[in-house]
VOPAGU-2260 file (C-alpha; in pm, 1 decimal, decimal comma):
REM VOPAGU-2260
SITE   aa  ch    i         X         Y         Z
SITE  UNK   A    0       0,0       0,0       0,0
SITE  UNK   A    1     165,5     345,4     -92,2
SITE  UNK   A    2     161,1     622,3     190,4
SITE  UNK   A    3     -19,5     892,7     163,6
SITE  UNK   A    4     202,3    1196,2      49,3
SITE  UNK   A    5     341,3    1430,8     292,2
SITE  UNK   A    6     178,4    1802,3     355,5
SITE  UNK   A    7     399,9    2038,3     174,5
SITE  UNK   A    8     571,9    2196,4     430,5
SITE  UNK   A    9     641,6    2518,7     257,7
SITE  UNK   A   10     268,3    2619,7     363,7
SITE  UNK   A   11     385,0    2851,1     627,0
SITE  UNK   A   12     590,3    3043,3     396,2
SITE  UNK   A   13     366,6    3116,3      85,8
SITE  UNK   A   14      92,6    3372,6     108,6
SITE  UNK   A   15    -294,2    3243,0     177,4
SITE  UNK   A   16    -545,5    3479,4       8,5
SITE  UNK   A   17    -812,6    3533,7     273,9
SITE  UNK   A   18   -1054,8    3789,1      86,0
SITE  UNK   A   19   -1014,2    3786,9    -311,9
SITE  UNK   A   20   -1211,0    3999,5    -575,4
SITE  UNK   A   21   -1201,1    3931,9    -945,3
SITE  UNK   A   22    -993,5    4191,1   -1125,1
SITE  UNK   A   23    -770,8    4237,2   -1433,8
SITE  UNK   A   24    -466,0    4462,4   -1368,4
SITE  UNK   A   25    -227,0    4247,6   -1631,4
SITE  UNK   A   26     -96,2    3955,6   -1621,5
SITE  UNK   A   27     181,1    4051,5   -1401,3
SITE  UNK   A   28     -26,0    4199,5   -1116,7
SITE  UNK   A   29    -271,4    3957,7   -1143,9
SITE  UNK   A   30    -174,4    3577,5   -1319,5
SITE  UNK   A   31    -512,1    3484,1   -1186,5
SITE  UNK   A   32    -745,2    3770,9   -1309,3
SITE  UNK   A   33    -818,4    3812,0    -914,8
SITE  UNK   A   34    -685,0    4052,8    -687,9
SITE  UNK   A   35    -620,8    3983,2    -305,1
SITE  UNK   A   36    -763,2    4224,2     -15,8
SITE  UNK   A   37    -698,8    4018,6     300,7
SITE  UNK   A   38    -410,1    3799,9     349,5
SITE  UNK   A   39    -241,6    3626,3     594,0
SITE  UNK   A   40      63,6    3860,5     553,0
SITE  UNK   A   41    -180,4    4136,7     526,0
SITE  UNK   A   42    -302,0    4015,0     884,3
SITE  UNK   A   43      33,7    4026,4    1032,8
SITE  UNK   A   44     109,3    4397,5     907,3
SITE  UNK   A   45    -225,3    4519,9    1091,2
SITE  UNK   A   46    -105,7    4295,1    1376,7
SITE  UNK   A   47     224,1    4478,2    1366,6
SITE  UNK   A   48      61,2    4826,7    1334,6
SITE  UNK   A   49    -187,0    4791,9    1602,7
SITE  UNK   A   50     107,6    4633,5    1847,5
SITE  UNK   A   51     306,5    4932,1    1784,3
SITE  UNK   A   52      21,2    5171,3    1826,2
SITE  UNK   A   53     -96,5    4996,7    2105,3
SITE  UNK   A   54     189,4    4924,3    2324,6
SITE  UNK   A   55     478,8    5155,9    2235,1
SITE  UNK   A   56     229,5    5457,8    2361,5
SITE  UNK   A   57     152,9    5274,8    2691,5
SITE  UNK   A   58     566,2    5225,6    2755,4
SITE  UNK   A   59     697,9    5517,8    2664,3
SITE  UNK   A   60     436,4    5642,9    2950,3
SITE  UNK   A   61     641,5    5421,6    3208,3
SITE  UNK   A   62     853,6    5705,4    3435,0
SITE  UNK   A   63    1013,2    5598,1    3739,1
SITE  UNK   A   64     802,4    5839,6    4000,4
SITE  UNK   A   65     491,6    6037,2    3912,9
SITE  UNK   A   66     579,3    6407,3    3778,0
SITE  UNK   A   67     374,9    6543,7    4042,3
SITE  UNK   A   68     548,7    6395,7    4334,3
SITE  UNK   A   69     914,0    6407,1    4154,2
SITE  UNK   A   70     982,2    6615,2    3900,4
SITE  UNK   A   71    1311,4    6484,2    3800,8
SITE  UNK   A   72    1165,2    6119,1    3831,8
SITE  UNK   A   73     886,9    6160,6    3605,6
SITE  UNK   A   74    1168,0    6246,1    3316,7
SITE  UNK   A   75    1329,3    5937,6    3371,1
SITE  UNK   A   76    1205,2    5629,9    3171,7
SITE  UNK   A   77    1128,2    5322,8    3362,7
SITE  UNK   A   78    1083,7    4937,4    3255,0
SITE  UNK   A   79    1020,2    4912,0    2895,1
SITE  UNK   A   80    1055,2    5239,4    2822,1
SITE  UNK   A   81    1438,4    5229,9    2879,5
SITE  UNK   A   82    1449,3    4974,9    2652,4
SITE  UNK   A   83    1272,0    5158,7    2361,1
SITE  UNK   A   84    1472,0    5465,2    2435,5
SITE  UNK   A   85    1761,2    5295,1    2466,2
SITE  UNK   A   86    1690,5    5148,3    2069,3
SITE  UNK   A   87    1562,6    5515,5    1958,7
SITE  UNK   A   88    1911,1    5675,8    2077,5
SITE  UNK   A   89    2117,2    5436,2    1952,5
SITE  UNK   A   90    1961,7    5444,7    1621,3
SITE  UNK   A   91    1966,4    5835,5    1651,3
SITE  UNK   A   92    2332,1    5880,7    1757,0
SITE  UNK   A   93    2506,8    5627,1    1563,0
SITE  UNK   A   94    2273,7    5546,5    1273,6
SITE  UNK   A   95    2080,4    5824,4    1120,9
SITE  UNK   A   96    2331,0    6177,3    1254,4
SITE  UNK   A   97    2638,7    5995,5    1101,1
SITE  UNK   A   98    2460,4    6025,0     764,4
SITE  UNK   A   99    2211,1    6245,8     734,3
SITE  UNK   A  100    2376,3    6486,3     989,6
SITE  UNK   A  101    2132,7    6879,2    1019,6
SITE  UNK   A  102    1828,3    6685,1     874,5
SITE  UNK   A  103    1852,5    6381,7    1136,8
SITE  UNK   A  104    1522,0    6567,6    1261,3
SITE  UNK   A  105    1365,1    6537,0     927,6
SITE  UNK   A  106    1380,6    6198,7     891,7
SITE  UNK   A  107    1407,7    6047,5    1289,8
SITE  UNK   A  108    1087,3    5954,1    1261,7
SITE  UNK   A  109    1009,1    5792,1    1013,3
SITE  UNK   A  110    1374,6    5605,8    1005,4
SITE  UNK   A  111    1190,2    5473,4    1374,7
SITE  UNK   A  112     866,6    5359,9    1247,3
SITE  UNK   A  113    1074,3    5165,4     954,5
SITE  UNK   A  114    1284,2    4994,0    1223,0
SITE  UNK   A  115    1018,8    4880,4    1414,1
SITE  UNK   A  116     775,1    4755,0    1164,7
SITE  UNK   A  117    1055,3    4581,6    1027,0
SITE  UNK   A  118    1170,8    4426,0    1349,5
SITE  UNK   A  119     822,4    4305,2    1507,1
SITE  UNK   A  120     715,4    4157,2    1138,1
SITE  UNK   A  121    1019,1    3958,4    1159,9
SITE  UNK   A  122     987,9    3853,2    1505,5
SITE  UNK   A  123     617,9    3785,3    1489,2
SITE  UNK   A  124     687,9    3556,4    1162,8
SITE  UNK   A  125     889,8    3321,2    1385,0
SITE  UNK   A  126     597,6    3245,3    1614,4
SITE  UNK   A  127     396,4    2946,7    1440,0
SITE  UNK   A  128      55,1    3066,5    1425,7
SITE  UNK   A  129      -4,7    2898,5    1075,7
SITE  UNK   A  130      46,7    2543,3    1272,7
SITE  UNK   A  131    -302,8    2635,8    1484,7
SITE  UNK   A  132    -498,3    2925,8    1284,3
SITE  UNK   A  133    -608,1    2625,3    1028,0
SITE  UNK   A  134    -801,7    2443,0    1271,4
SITE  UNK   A  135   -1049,8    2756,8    1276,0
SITE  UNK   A  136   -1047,1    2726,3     886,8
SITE  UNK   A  137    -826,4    3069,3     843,0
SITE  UNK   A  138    -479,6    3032,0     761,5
SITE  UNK   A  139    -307,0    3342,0     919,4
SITE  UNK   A  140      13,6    3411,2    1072,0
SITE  UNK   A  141     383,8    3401,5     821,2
SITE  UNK   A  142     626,6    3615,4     791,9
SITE  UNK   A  143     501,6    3934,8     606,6
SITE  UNK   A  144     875,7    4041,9     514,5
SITE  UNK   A  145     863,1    3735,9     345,7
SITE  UNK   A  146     685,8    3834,2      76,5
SITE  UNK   A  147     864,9    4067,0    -196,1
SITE  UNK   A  148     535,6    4229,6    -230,3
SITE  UNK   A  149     570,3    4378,5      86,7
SITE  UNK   A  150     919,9    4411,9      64,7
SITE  UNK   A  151     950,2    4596,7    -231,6
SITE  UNK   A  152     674,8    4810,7     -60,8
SITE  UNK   A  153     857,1    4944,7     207,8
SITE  UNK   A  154    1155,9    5000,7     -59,0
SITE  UNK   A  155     956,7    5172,5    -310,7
SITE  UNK   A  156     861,9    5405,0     -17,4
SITE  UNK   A  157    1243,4    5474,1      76,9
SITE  UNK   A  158    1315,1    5533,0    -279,2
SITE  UNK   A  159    1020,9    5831,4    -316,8
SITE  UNK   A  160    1230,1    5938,5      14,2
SITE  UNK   A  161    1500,4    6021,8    -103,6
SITE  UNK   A  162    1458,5    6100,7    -458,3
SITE  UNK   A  163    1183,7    6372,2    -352,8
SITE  UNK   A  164    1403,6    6509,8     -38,5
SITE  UNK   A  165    1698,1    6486,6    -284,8
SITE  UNK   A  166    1494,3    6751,6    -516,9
SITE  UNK   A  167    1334,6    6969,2    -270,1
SITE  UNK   A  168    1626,2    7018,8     -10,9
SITE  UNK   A  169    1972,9    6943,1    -243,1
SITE  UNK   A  170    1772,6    7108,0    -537,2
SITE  UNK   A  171    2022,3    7146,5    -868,5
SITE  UNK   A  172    2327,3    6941,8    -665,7
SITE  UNK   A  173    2126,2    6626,9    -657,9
SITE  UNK   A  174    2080,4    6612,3   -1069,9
SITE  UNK   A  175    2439,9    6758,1   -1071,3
SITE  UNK   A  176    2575,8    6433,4    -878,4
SITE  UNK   A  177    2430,0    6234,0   -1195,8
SITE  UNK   A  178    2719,5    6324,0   -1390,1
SITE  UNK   A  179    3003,4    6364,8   -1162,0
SITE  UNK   A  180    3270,9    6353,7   -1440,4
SITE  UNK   A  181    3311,2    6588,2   -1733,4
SITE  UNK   A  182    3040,2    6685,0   -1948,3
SITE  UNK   A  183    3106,9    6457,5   -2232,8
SITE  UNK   A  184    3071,3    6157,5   -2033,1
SITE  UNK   A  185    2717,3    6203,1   -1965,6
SITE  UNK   A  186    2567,1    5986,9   -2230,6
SITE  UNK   A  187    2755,1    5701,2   -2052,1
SITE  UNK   A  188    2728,7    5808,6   -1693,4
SITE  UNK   A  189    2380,1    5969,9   -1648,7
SITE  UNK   A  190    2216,8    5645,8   -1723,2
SITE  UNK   A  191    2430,1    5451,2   -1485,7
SITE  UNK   A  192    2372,6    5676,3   -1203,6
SITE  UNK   A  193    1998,7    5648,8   -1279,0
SITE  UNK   A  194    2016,3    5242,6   -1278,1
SITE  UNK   A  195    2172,7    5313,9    -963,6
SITE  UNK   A  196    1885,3    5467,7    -802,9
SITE  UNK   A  197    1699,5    5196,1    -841,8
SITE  UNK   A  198    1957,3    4956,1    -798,3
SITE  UNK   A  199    1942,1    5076,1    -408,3
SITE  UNK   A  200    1571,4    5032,0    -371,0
SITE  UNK   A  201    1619,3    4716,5    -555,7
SITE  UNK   A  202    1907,8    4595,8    -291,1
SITE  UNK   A  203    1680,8    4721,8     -28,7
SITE  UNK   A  204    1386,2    4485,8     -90,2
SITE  UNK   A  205    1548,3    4188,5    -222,8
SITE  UNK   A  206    1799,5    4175,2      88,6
SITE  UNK   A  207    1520,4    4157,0     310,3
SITE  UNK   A  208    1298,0    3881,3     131,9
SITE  UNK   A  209    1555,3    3718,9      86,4
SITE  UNK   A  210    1706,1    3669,2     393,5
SITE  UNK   A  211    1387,7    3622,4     606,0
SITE  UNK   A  212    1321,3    3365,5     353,8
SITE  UNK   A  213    1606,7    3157,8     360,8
SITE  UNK   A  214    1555,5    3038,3     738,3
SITE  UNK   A  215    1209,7    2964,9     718,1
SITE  UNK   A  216    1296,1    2732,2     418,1
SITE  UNK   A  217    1531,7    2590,4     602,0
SITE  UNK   A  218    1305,2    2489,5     935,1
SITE  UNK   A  219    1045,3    2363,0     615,3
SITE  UNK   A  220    1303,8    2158,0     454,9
SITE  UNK   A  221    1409,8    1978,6     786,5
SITE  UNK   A  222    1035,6    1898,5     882,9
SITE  UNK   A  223    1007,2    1784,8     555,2
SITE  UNK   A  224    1309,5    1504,3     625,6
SITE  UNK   A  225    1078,3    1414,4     867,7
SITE  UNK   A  226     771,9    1357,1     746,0
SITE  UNK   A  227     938,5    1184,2     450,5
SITE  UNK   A  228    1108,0     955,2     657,0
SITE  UNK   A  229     806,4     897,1     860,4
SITE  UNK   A  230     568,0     819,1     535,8
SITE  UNK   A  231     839,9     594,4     353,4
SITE  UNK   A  232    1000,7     401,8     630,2
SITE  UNK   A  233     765,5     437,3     902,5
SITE  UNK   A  234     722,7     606,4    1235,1
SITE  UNK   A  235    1035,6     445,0    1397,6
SITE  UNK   A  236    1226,1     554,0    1128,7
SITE  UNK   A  237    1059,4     906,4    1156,4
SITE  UNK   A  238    1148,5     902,7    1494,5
SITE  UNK   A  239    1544,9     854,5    1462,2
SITE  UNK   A  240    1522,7    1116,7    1180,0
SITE  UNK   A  241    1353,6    1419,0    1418,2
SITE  UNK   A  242    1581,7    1364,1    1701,0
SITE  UNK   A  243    1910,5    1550,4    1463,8
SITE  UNK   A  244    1606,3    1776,8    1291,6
SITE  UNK   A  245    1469,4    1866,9    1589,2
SITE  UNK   A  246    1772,3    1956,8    1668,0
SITE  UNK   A  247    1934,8    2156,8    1423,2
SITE  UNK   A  248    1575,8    2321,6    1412,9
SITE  UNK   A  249    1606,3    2467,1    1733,1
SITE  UNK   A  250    1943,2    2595,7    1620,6
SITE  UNK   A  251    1841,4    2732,4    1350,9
SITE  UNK   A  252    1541,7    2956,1    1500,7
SITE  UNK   A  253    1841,8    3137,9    1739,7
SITE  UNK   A  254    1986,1    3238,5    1464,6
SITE  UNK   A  255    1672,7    3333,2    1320,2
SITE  UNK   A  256    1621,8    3564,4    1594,1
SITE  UNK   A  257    1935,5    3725,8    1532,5
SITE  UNK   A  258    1829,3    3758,5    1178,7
SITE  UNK   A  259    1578,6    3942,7    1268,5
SITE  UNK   A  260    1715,0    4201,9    1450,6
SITE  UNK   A  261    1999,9    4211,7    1173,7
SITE  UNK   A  262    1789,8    4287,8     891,3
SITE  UNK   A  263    1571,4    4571,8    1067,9
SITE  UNK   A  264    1889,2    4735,0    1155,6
SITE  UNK   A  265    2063,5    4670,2     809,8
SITE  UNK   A  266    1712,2    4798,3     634,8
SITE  UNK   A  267    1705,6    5092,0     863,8
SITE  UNK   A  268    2078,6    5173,3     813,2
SITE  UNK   A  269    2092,8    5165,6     448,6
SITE  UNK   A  270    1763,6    5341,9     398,2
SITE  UNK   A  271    1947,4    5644,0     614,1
SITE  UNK   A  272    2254,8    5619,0     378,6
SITE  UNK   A  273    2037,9    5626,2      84,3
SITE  UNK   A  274    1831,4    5935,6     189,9
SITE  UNK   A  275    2147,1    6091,1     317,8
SITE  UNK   A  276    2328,6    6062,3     -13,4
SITE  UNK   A  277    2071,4    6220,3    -138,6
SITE  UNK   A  278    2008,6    6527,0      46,1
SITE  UNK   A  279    2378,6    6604,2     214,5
SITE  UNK   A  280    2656,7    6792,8       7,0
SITE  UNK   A  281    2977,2    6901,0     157,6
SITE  UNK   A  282    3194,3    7163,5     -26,8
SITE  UNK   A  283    3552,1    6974,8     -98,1
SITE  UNK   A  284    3909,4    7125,9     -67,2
SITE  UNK   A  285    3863,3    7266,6    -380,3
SITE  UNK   A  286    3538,6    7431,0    -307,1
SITE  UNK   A  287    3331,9    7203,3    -569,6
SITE  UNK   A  288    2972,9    7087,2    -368,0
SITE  UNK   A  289    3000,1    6711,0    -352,7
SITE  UNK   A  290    2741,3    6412,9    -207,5
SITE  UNK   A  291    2804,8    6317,5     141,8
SITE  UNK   A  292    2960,1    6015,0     207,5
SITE  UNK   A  293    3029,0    5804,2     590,1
């Protein structure tokens, strides 16, 4: 008697349309003349937003005396909110004034918000929702920076950054720096210094899908040793097999969680350099304006 084939365990990883529509946007957009509204990834961005609305407000509040009875006390930051400020400054000091330098104020905020969506999509994709959810017939949870949809998202967003701040605060320097040689090599370089725009948004998003990715293939490729082994040789033979997988799966989720805190900060750093290369000239020895570099 054959055994029943094994659950593909990739499910985790791909998106599960929860809400479609039919619609016809191209091919491209939509292979299957529908167009998704509510997905699980979709589900675990509003999770992210509302945890961040919801819970950075309430410990940021945290002081370590009420300002009424101490008023030095209720300045400092108590609990959580050390933590959080501890992050912010950090970022602040040796992230975003190291590039971007008088306009760190311009941009603080929204360099924060990047972090931090970033960070709590990646850590929220590691917790295994998807193994439960289906038992109420949804299929939610994943790892939203998983999908290049979203990824290239939050790029496309960082490129309109700094191509619009580029115009509107470096103004005739920033479509100067697109020919930074002489004049009659602009044919050659203007074109390559606009692929290179896009090249960074490009790097951007495909560093991050990529690399939250990876991992989670990983974890589905192990299971799947198991459950092969289990179908084809039988339980006993399943067992011997999860013992290393199990294993090496727990191994791999550490890292994981180091991944994700790598890959916010990476996103958030080079999304600073990018906007900061944009807006920041510095006058040269030879008093010729030229981009900012770290």
């Amino acid at each position: 008697m054959t055994a029943a084939p094994a659950s593909n365990p990739l499910e985790h990883i791909v998106q599960h349309p929860l809400i479609t529509r039919p619609a016809d946007l191209g091919h491209f957009l939509t292979p299957e003349h529908r167009i998704t509204l509510l997905s699980n990834h979709i589900v675990m961005m509003i999770t992210t937003a509302v945890l961040l609305m919801l819970l950075f407000p309430m410990f940021v509040r945290k002081r370590r005396a009420p300002a009424g009875q101490d008023e030095v006390g209720g300045l400092v930051p108590a609990g959580p909110a050390n933590f959080l400020e501890a992050i912010c400054e950090y970022l602040r000091k040796e992230v975003v004034e190291p590039t971007l330098h008088e306009h760190t104020d311009r941009f603080i905020k929204y360099i924060w918000t990047l972090f931090f969506f970033v960070l709590v999509n990646n850590l929220l994709g590691l917790i295994p929702f998807s193994t439960v959810s289906p038992l109420a017939g949804l299929h939610v949870g994943g790892t939203a920076t998983g999908n290049i949809w979203v990824t290239g998202t939050l790029a496309a967003m960082t490129f309109v950054m700094f191509v619009v701040n580029g115009v509107r605060l470096a103004g005739w320097h920033y479509f100067a720096h697109f020919c930074p040689g002489p004049l009659w090599l602009a044919p050659l370089l203007v074109p390559i210094e606009i692929l290179g725009q896009f090249a960074k948004a490009f790097a951007l998003a495909i560093r991050l899908f990529a690399n939250m990715l990876a991992g989670h293939i990983m974890l589905a490729v192990l299971v799947g040793f198991i459950l092969g082994a289990g179908s084809a040789k039988g339980a006993g033979v399943g067992l011997l097999v999860a013992l290393p997988v199990i294993a090496g799966a727990i191994a791999i989720t550490l890292l994981e969680l180091l991944v994700a805190l790598l890959q916010a900060f990476i996103f958030t750093f080079l999304t600073s350099l990018f906007i900061g290369q944009a807006v920041i000239y510095h006058v040269d020895e030879q008093g010729h304006e030229v981009e900012a570099t770290i």
